[in-house]
N, C-alpha and C positions, 0 to 999 in steps of 0.2 A: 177553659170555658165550661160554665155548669148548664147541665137541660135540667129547667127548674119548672115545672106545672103551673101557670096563673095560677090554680086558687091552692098551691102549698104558702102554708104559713111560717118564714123563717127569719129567724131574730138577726138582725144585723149586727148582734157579739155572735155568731154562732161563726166560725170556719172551715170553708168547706174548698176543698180542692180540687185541682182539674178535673175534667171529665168527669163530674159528680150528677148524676141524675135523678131528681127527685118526684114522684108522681104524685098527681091530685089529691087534694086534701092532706096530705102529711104534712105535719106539725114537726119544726125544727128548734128548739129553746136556744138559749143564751147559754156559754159555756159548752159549746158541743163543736168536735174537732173532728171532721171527718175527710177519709183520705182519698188520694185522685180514686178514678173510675169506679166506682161504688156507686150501685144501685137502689135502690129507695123508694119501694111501688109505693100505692096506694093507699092513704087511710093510717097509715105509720106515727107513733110520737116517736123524737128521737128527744129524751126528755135532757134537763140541765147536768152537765158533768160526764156526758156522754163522749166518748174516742173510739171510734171507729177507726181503724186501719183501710189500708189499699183492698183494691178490689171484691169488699163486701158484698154480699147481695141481701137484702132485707125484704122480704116480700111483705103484702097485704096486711094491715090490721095488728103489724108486730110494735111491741109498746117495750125502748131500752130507755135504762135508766132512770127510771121513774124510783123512788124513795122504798126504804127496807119498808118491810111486814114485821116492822119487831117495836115492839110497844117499847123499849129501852132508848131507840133512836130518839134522839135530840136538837135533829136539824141539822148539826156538823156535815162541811161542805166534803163528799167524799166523790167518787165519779166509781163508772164502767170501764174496762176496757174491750174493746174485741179484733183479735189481731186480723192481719192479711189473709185474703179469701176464706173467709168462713160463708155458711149461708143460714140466716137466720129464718126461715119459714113462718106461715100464719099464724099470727096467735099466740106467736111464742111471747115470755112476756122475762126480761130482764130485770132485776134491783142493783140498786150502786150499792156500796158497802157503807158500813156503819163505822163507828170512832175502833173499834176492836181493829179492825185491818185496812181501812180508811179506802178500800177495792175490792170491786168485783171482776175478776178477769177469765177473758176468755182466749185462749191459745189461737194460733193460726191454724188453717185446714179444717176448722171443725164444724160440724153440720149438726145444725139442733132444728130437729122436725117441729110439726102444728103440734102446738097446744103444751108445747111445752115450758117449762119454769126454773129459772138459775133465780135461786134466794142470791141473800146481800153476803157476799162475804167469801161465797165460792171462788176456789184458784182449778180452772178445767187447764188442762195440757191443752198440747196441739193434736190434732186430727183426731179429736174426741168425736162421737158421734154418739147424740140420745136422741133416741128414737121418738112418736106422737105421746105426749101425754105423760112425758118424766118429769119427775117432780120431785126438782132439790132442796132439803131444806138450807139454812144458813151455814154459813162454815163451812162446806165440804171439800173435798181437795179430789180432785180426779187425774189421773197423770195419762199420758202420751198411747194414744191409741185405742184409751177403753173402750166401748160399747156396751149403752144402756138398752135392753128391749124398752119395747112400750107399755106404757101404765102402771110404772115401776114408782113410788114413792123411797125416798132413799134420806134415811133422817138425819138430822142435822148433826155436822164434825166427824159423821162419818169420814173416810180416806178409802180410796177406791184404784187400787194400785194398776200401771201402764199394762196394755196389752190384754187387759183382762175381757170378759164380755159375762155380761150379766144377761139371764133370760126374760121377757115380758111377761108382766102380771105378777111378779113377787111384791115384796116387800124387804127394804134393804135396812138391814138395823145395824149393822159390823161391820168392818173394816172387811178389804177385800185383798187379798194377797194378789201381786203382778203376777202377770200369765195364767190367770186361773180363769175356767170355765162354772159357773154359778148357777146352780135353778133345782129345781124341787123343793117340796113341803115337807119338812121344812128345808128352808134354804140351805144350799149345803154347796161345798164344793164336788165338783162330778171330774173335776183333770183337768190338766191345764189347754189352752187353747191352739191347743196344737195346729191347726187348719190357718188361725189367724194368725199363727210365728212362720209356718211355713211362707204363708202370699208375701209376708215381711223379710223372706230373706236371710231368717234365724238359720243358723249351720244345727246338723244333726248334733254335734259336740254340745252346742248350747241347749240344745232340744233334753239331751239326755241329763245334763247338770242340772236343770230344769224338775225331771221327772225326779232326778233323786234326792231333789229337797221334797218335793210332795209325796215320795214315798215315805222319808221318817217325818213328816208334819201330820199329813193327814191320813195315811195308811198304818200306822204303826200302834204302840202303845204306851209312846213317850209323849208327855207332856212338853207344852211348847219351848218351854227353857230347857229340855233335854233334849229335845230335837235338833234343835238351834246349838246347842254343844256339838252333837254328833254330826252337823251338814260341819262344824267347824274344823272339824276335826276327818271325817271321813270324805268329804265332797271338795273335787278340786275349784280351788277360788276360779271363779270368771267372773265375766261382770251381770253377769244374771242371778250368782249364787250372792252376789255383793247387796244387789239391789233386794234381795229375798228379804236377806239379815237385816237389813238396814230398815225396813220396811215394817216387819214386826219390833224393831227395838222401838218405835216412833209410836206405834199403834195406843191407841188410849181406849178404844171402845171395845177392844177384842176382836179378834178375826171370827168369818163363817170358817167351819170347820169341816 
């Protein structure tokens, strides 16, 4: 059974699941799949090609799945996703993807404050968290546990690797190595996020295989393909030294350094 508001407006192609609550004035389109017990205040579009998952929260005035910001798009029918209990906050405003990746998705656990912005084409992990006023462009890829400050612009096909945390009020133009701590003028790596591995549960072992890639990466005076040799060669494999490597061989736009 849905608690649906008299005056929301919702397309009878649109499906929506038990316990689905939708408040006044929100607009639901056609093509929109949303899951049991999911919240849906006020004033909301949940635009066509939109999928919501279980136990969403959508507050005030949040606009998903409405059409790219890319003058390339051609109409091609592409959708959003957003997994299980995320909360999507005021104002936030979502885009479906375009013929490139034909999705825009958003992981489970993850919280995107007011005023924030996922271009078309974005893949966020799960338990992502960008703070008021992040502003992604297209393409970007964020993995499992990042954290964006607020009022960050972060350009488009960037990649922004797990566990990292970025400071508010930069500007994000490079690739971000997993577990790295990020902020100053210019942007730069300041060590990895150590605070944020510990609440996670990360063992000291991991902690230190951690620090000794960022010691021959970004403390050293080796270039990244000799770095990347010597974590090879002198750093014992775990799966955190695995995801490092893997991570720059992928990189297209260059890492902050």
């Amino acid at each position: 059974m849905t608690n649906v508001h008299k005056s929301a407006i919702i397309s009878p192609k649109a499906e929506l699941a038990d316990n689905v609550t939708v408040g006044p004035y929100t607009i639901i389109e056609e093509d929109v799949v949303i899951g049991k017990d999911t919240e849906i205040a006020s004033s909301a579009l949940i635009a066509s090609g939109s999928r919501l998952g279980e136990n969403v929260k959508v507050f005030h005035s949040a606009v998903i799945g409405t059409v790219p910001q890319d003058l390339k798009f051609g109409g091609e029918k592409t959708t959003v996703s957003i997994g299980n209990n995320c909360i999507i906050r005021e104002f936030v405003t979502i885009n479906r993807g375009t013929i490139d990746r034909g999705e825009t998705v958003i992981g489970e656990e993850c919280l995107i404050m007011s005023y924030a912005h996922v271009a078309h084409d974005c893949l966020l992990g799960n338990n992502v968290i960008m703070a008021n006023s992040v502003n992604l462009g297209g393409h970007i890829e964020i993995g499992d546990y990042a954290i964006l400050g607020g009022i960050l612009p972060v350009h488009q096909f960037v990649k922004i690797g797990a566990h990292s945390m970025i400071g508010g009020g930069y500007r994000l133009q490079q690739d971000v190595c997993p577990y790295a701590l990020v902020a100053g003028y210019p942007l730069k790596i300041t060590g990895i996020n150590s605070v944020g591995l510990k609440r996670r549960g990360f063992s000291k072992e991991a902690l230190k295989s951690i620090e000794a890639c960022y010691k021959l990466l970004f403390s050293s005076n080796l270039n990244t393909t000799q770095a990347v040799e010597r974590i090879k060669s002198d750093v014992e494999e775990t799966d955190q030294v695995t995801e490092i490597i893997n991570f720059i061989a992928s990189t297209k736009r260059g890492m902050i350094k």
